[in-house]
MARBA-3410 file (N, C-alpha, C, O; in Angstrom, 1 decimal):
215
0.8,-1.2,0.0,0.0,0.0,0.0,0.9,1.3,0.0,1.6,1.4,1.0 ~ 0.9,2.3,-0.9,1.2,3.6,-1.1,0.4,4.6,-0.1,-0.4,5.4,-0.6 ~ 0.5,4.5,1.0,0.7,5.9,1.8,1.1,7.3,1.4,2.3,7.6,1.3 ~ -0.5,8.5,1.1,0.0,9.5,1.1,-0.2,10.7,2.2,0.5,11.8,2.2 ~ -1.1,10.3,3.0,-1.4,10.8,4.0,-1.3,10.2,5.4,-1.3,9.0,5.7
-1.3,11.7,6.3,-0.5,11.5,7.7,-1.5,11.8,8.2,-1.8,12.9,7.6 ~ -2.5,11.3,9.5,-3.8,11.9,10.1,-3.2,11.8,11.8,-2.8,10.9,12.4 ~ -3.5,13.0,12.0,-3.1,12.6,14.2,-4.3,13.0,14.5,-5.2,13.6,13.9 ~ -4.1,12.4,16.1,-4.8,13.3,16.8,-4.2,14.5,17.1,-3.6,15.0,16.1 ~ -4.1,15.3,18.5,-3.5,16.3,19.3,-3.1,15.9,20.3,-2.0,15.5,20.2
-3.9,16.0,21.5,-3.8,15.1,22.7,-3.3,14.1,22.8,-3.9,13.1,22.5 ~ -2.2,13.9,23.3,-1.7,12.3,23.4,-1.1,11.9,22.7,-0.4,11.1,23.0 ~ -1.0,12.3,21.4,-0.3,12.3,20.5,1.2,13.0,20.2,2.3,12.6,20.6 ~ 0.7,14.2,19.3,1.3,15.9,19.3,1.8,16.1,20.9,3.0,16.6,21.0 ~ 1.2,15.9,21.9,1.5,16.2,23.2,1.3,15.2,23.9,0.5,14.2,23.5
2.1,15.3,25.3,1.8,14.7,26.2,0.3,14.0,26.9,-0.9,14.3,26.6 ~ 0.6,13.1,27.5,-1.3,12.5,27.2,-1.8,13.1,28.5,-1.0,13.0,29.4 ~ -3.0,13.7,28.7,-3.3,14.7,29.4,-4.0,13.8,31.2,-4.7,14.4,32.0 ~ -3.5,12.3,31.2,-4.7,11.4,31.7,-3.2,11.3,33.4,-3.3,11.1,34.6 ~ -2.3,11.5,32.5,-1.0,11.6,33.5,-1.0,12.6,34.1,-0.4,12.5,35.1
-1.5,13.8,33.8,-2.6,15.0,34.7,-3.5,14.7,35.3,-3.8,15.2,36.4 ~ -4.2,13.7,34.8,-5.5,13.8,35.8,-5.0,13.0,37.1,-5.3,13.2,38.3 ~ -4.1,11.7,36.6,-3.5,11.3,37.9,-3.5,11.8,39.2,-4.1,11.6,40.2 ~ -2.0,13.2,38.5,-2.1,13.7,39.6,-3.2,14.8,40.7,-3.1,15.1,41.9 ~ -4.2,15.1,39.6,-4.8,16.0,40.1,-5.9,15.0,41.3,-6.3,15.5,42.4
-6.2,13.4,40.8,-6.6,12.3,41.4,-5.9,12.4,42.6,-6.4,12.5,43.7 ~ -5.0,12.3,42.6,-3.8,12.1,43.8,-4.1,13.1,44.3,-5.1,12.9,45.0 ~ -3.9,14.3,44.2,-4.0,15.7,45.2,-4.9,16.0,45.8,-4.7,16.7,46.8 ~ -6.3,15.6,45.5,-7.9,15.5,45.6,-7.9,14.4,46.8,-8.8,14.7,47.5 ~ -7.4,13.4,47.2,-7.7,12.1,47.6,-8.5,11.4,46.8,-9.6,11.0,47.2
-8.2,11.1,45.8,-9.5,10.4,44.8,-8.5,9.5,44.1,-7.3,9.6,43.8 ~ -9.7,8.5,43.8,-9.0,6.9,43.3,-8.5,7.5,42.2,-8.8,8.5,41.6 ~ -7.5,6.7,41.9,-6.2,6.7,40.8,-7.4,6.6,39.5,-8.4,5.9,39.5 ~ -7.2,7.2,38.5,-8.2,6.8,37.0,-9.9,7.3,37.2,-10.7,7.0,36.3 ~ -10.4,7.9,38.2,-11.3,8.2,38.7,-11.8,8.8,37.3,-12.6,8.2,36.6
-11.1,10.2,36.8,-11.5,10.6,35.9,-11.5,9.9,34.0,-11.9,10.4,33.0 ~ -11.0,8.8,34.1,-10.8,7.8,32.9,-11.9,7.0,33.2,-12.5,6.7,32.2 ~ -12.4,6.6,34.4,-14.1,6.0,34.6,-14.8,7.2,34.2,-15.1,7.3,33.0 ~ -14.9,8.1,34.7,-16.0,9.1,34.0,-16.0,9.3,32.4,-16.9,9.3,31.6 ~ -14.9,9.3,32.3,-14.9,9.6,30.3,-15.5,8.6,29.9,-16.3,8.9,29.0
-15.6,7.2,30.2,-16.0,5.7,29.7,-17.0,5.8,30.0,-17.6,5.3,29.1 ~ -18.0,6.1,31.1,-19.8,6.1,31.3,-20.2,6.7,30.0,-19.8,7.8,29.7 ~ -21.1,5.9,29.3,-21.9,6.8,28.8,-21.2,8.1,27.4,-21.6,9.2,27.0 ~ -20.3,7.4,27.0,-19.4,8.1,26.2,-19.4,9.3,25.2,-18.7,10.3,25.1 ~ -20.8,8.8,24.4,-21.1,9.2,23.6,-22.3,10.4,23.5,-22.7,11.0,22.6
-22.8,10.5,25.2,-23.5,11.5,25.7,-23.2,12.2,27.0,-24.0,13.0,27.6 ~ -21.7,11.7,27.5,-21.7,12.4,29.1,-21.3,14.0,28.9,-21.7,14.7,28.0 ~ -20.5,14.5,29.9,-20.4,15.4,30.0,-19.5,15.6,28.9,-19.7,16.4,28.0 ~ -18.3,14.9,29.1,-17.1,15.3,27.9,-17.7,15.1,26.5,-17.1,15.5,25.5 ~ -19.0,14.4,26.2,-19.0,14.4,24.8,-20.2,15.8,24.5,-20.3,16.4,23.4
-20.7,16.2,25.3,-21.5,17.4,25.0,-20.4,18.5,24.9,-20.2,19.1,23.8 ~ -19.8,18.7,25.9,-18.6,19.8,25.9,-18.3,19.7,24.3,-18.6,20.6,23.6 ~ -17.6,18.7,23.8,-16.6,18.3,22.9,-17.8,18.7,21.3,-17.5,18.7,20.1 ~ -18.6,19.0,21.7,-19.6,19.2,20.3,-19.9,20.4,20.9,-20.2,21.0,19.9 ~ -19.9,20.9,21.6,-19.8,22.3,22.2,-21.3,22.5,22.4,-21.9,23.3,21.6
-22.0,21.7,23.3,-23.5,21.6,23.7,-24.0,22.0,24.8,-25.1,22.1,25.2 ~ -22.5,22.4,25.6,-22.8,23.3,26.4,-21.6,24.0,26.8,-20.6,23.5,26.3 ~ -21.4,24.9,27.7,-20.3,26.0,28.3,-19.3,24.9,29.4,-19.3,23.7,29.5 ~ -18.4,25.8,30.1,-17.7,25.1,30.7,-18.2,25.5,32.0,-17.7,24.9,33.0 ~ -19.2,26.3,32.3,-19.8,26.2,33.3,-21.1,24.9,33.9,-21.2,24.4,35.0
-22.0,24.6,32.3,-22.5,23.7,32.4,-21.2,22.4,32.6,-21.5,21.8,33.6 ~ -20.2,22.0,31.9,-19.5,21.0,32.1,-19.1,20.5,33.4,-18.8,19.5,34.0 ~ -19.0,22.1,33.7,-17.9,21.6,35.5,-19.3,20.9,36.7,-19.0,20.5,37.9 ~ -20.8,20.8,36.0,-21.5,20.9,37.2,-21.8,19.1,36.4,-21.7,18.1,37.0 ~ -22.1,19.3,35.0,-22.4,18.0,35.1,-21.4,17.2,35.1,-21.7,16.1,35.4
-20.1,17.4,34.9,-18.9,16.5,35.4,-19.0,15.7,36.9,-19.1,14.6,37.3 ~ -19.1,17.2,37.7,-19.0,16.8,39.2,-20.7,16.0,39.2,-20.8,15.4,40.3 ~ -21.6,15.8,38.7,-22.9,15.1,39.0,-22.1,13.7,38.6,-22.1,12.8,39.4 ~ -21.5,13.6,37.4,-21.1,11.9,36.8,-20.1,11.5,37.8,-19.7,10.3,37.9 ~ -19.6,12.4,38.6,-18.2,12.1,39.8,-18.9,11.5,40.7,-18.6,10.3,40.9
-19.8,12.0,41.2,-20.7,12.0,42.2,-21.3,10.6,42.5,-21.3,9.9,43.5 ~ -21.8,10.3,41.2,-22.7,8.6,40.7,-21.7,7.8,40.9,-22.2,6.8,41.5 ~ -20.2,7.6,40.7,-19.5,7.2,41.3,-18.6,7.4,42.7,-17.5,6.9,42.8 ~ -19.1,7.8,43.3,-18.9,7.8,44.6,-17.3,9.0,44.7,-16.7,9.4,45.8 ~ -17.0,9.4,43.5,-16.1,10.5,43.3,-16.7,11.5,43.5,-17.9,11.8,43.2
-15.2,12.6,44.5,-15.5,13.9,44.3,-15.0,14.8,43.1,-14.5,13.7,42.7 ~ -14.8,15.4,42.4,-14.5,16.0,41.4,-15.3,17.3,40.8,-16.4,17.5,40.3 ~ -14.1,18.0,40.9,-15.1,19.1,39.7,-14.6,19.4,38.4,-13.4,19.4,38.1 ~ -15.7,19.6,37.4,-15.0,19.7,36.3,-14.1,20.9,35.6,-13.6,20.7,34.5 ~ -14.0,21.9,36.2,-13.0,23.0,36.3,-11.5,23.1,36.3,-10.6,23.7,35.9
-11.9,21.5,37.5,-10.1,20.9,37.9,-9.6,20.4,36.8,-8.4,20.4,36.5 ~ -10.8,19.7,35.9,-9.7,19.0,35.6,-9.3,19.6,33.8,-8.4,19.4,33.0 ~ -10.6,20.5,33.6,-10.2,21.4,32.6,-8.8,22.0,32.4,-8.2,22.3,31.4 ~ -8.2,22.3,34.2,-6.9,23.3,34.0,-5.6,21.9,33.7,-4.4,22.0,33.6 ~ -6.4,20.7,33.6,-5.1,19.9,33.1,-5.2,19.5,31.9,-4.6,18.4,31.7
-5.7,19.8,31.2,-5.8,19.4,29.3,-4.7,19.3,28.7,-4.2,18.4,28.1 ~ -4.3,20.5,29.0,-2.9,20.9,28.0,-2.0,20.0,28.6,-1.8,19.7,29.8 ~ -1.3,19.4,27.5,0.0,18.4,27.9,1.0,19.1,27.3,1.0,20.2,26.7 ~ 2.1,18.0,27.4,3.3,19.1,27.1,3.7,18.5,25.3,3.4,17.4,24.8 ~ 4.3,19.5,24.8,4.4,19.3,23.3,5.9,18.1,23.2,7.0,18.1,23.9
5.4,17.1,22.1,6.5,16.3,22.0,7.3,16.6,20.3,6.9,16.7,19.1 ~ 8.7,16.9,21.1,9.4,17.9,20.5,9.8,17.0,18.9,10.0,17.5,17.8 ~ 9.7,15.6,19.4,10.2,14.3,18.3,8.6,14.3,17.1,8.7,14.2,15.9 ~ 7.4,14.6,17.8,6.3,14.7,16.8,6.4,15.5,16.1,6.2,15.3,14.9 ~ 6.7,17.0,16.6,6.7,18.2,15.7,8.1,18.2,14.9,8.3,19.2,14.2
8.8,17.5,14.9,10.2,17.1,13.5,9.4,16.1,12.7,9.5,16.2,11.5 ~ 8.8,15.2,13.2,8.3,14.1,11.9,7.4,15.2,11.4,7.9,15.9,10.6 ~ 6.1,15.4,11.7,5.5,16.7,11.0,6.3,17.5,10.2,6.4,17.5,8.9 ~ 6.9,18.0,10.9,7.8,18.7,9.3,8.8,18.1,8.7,9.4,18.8,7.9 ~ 9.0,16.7,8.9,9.5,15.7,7.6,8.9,15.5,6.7,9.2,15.8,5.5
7.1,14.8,7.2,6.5,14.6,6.3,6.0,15.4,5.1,5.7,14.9,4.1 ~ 5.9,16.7,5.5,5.6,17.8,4.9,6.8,17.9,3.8,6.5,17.8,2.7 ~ 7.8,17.9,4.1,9.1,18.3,3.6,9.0,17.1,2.3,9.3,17.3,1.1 ~ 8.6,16.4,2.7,8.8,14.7,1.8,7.4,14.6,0.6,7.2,13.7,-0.2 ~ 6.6,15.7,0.9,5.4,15.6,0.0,4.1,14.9,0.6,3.1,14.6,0.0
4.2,14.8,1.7,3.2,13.7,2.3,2.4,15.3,3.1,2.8,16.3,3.6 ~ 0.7,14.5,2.5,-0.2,15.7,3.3,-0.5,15.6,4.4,-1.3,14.7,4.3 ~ -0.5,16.1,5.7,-0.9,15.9,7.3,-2.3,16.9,7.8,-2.6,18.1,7.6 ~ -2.9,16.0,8.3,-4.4,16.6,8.9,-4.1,16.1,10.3,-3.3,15.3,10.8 ~ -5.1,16.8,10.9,-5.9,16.8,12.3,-7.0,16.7,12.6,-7.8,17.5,12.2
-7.1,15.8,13.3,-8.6,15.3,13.7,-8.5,15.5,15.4,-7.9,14.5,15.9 ~ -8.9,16.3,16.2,-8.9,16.8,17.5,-10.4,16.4,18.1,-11.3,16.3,17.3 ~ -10.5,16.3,18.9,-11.7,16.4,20.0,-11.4,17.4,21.1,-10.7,16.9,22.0 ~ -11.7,18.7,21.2,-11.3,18.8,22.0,-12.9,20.3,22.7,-14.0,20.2,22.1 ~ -12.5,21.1,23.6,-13.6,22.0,24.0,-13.2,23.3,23.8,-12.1,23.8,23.8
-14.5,24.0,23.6,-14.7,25.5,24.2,-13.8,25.9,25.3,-14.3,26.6,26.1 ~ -12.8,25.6,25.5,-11.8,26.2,27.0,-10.7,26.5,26.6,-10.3,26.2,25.5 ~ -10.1,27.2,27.5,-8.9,27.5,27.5,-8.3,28.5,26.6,-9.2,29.3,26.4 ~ -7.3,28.8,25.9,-6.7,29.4,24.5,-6.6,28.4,23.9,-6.0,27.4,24.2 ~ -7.4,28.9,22.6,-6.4,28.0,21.2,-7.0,26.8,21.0,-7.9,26.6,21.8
-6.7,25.8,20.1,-7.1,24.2,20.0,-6.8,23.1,20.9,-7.4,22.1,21.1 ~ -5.4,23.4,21.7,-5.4,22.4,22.7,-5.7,23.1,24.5,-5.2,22.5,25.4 ~ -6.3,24.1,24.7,-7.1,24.4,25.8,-6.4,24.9,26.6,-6.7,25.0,27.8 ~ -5.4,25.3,26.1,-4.2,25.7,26.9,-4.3,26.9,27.8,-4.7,27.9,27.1 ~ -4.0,27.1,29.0,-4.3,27.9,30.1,-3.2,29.3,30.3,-3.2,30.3,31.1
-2.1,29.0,29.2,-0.8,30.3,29.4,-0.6,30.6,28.0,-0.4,29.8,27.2 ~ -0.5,31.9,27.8,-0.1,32.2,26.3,0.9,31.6,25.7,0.7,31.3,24.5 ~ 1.9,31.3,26.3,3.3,30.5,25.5,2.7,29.3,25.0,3.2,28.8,24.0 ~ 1.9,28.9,25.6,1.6,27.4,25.0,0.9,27.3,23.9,0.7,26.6,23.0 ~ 0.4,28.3,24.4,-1.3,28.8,23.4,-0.3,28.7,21.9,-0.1,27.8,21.0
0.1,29.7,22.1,1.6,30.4,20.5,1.6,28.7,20.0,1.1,28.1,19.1 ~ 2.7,28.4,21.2,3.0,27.3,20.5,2.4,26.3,20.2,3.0,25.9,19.2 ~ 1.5,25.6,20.5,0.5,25.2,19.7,-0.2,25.7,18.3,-0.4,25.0,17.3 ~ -0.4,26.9,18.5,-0.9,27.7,16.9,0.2,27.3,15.8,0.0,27.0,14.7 ~ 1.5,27.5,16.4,2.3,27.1,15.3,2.5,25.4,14.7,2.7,25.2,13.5
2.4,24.4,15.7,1.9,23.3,15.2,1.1,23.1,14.4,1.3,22.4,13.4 ~ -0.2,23.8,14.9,-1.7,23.3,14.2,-1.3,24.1,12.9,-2.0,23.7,12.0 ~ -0.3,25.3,12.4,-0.5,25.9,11.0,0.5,25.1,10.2,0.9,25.6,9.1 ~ 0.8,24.1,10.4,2.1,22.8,9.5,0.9,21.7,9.3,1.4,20.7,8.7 ~ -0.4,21.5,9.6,-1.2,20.9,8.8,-2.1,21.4,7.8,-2.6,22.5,7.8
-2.2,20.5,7.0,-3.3,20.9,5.1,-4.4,21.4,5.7,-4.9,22.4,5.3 ~ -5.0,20.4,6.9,-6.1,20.2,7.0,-6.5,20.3,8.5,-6.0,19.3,9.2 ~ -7.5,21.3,9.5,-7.3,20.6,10.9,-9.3,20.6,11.0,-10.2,21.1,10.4 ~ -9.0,19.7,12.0,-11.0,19.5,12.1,-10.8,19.4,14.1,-10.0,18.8,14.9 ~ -11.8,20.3,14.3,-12.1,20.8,15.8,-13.3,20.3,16.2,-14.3,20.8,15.6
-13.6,19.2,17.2,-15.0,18.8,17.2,-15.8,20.1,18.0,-16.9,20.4,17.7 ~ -15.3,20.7,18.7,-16.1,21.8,19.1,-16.4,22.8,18.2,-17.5,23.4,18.5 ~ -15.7,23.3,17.0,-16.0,23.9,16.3,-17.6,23.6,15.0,-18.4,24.3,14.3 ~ -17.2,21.7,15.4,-18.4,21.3,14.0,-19.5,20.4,14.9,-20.5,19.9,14.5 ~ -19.0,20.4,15.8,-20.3,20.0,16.6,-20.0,18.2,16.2,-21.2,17.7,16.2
-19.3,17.5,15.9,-19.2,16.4,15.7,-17.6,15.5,16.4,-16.5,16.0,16.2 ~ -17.8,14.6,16.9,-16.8,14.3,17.6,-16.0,12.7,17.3,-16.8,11.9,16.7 ~ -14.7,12.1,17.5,-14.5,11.0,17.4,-15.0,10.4,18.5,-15.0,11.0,19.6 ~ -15.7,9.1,18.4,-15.4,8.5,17.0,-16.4,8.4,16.2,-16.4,7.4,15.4 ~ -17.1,9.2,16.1,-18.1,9.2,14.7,-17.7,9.0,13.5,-16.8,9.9,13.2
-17.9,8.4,12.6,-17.6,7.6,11.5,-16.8,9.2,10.5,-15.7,9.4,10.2 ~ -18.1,9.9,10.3,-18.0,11.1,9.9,-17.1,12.1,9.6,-16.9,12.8,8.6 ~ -16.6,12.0,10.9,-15.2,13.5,11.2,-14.0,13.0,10.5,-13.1,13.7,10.1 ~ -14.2,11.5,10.3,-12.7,11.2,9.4,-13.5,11.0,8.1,-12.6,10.4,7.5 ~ -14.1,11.1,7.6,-14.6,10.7,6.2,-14.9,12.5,5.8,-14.7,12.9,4.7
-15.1,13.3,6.6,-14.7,15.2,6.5,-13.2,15.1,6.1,-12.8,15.6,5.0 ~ -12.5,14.8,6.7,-11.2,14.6,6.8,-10.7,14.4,5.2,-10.2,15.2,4.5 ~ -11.0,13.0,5.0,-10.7,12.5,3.6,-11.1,13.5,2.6,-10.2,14.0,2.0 ~ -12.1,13.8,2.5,-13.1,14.7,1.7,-12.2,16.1,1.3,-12.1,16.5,0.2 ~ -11.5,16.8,2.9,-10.7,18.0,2.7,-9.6,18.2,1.9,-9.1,19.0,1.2
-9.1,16.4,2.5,-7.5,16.7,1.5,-7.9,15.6,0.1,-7.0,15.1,-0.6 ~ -9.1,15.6,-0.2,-9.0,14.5,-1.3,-8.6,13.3,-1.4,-8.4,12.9,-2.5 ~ -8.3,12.5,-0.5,-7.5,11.3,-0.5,-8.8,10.3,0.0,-9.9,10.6,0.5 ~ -8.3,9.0,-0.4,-9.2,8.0,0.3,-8.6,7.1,1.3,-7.4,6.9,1.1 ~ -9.2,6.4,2.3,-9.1,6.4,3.9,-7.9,5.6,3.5,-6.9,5.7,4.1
-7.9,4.6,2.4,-6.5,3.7,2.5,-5.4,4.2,2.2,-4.4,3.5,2.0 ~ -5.4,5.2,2.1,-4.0,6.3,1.5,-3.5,6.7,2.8,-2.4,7.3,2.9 ~ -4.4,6.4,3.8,-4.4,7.0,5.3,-3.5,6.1,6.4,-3.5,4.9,6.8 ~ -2.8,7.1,6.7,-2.6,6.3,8.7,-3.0,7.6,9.4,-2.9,8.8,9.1 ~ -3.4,6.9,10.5,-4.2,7.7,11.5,-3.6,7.6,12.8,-3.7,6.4,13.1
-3.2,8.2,13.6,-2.7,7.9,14.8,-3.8,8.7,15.8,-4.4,9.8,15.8 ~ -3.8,7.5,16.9,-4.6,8.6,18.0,-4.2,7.2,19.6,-3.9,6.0,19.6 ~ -4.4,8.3,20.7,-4.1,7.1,22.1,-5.1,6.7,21.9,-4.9,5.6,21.4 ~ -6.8,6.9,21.9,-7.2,6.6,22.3,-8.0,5.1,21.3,-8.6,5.3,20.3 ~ -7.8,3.8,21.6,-8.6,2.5,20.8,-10.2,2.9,20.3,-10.5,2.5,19.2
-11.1,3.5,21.1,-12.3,3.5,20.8,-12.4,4.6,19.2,-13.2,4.7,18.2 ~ -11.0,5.3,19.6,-10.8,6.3,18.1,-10.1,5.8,16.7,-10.3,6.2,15.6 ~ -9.5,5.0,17.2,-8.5,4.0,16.1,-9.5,3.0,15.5,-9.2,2.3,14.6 ~ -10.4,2.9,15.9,-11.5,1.8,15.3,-12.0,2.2,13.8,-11.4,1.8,12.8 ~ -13.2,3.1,13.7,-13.6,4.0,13.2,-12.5,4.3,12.1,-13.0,4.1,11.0
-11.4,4.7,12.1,-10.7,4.8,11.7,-10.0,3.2,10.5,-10.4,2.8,9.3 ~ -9.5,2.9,11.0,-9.4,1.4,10.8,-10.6,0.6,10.0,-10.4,-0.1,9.0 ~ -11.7,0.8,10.6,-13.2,0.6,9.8,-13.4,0.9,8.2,-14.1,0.2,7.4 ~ -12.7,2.3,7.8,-13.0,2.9,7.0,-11.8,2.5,5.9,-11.7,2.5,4.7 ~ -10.9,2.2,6.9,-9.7,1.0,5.6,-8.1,2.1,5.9,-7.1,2.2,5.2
-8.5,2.7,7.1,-7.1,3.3,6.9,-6.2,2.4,7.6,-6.6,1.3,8.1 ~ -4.8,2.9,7.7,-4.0,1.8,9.1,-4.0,3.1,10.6,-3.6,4.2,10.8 ~ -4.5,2.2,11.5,-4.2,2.8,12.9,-3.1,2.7,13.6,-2.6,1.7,14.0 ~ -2.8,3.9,13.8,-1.7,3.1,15.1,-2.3,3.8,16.6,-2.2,5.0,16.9 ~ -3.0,2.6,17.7,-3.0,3.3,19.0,-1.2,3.6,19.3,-0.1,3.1,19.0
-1.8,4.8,20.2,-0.5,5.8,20.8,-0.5,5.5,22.0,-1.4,5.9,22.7 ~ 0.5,4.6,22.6,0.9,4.4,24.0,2.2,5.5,24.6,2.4,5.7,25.8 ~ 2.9,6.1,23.4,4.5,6.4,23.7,4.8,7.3,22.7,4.1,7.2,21.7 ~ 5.8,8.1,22.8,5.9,9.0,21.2,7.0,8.0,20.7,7.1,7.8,19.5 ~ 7.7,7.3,21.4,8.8,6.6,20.5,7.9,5.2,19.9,7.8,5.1,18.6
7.2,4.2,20.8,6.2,3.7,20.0,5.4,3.9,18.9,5.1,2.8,18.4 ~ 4.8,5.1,18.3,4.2,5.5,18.1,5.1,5.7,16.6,4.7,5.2,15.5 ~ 6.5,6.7,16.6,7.3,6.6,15.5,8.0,5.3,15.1,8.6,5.1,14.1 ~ 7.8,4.5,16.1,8.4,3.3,15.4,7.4,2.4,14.3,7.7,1.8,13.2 ~ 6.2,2.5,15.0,5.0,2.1,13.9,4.8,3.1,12.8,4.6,2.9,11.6
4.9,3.9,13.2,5.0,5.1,11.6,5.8,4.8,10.8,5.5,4.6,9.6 ~ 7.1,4.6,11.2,8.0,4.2,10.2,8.4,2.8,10.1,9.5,2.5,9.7 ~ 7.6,2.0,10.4,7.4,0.9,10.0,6.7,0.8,8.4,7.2,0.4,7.3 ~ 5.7,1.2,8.6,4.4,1.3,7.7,4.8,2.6,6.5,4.1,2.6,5.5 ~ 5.7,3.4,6.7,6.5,4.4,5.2,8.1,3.6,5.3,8.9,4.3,4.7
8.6,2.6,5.8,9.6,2.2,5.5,10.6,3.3,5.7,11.5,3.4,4.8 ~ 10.7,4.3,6.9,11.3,5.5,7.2,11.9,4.6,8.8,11.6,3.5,9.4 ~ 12.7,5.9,9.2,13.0,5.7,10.7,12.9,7.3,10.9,13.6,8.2,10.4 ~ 11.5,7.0,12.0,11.9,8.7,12.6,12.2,9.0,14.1,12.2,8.1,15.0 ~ 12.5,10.3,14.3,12.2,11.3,14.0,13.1,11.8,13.0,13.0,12.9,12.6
END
């Protein structure tokens, strides 16, 4: 298969995975380890993170219905806290493959889920990050914001938008994202996935699949 396109997520990907934040914010709270990774999994595709993420309501609505889904599990939490841990930190080895592939002719998109908060597309809470992020997100063809279109992964859709923008069809595709329930969908549609456990993981299946070694 001829690979011409490069699809990421943001989160977890591009950056550090933001769930190693909530840890800690778990830890500092007294609250069970992954507390907030059970809440994201109830109900997925209508809890609080998936309305936010289609932008169905404010962050004021989110922080109250978060803390109600905390609550149903015997968690305290509010959703404000864990808003100020989104932003992860930028991986410096993703943004050199990005601009290889670019350099090498290959087209790169973005497929993000992310909310109404913070600065910028990755929700970032201090201007420096904000910047640097904007300059990331302007080295792809293509970027898609589920809060901006009201549609979120893994909906079949947001990657088949995706194909549509840069013209290509899904098997021309690798897709990277952490999250499995996103790599499906993906995968479904005939591209290759790679789940994101690690940024070196992650480049080693990349360049497995273009016969490259990166970064």
């Amino acid at each position: 298969m001829t690979y011409t396109t490069v699809i990421w997520d943001f989160g977890g990907v591009i950056t550090s995975s933001p769930f190693d934040a909530f840890n800690r914010l778990e830890a500092e709270q007294g609250q069970p380890k992954d507390s907030v990774r059970r809440i994201n999994s109830a109900n997925p595709h209508d809890n609080a993170w998936a309305k936010f993420e289609r932008s169905e309501i404010d962050a004021t609505g989110f922080d109250q219905l978060f803390a109600e889904e905390a609550q149903a599990i015997g968690v305290e939490l509010r959703g404000k806290d864990v808003l100020a841990c989104l932003a992860g930190d930028i991986r410096p080895d993703m943004v050199a493959t990005l601009d290889r592939l670019k350099a090498e002719g290959f087209a790169i998109g973005c497929i993000t889920n992310n909310v109404p908060a913070g600065k910028g597309s990755s929700m970032a809470m201090d201007d420096a990050k904000a910047e640097a992020v904007a300059a990331i997100m302007q080295r792809f063809d293509h970027v898609i914001e589920s809060s901006k279109i009201g549609i979120r992964k893994p909906d079949p859709r947001i990657y088949e938008m995706m194909c549509e923008a840069l013209a290509v069809k899904p098997a021309q595709c690798i897709y990277l994202d952490d999250l499995g329930i996103n790599c499906k969908p993906a995968a479904a549609l005939g591209m290759a996935a790679i789940k994101v456990t690690a940024g070196e993981q992650a480049l080693t299946e990349l360049g497995a699949l273009l016969n490259r070694s990166f970064p």
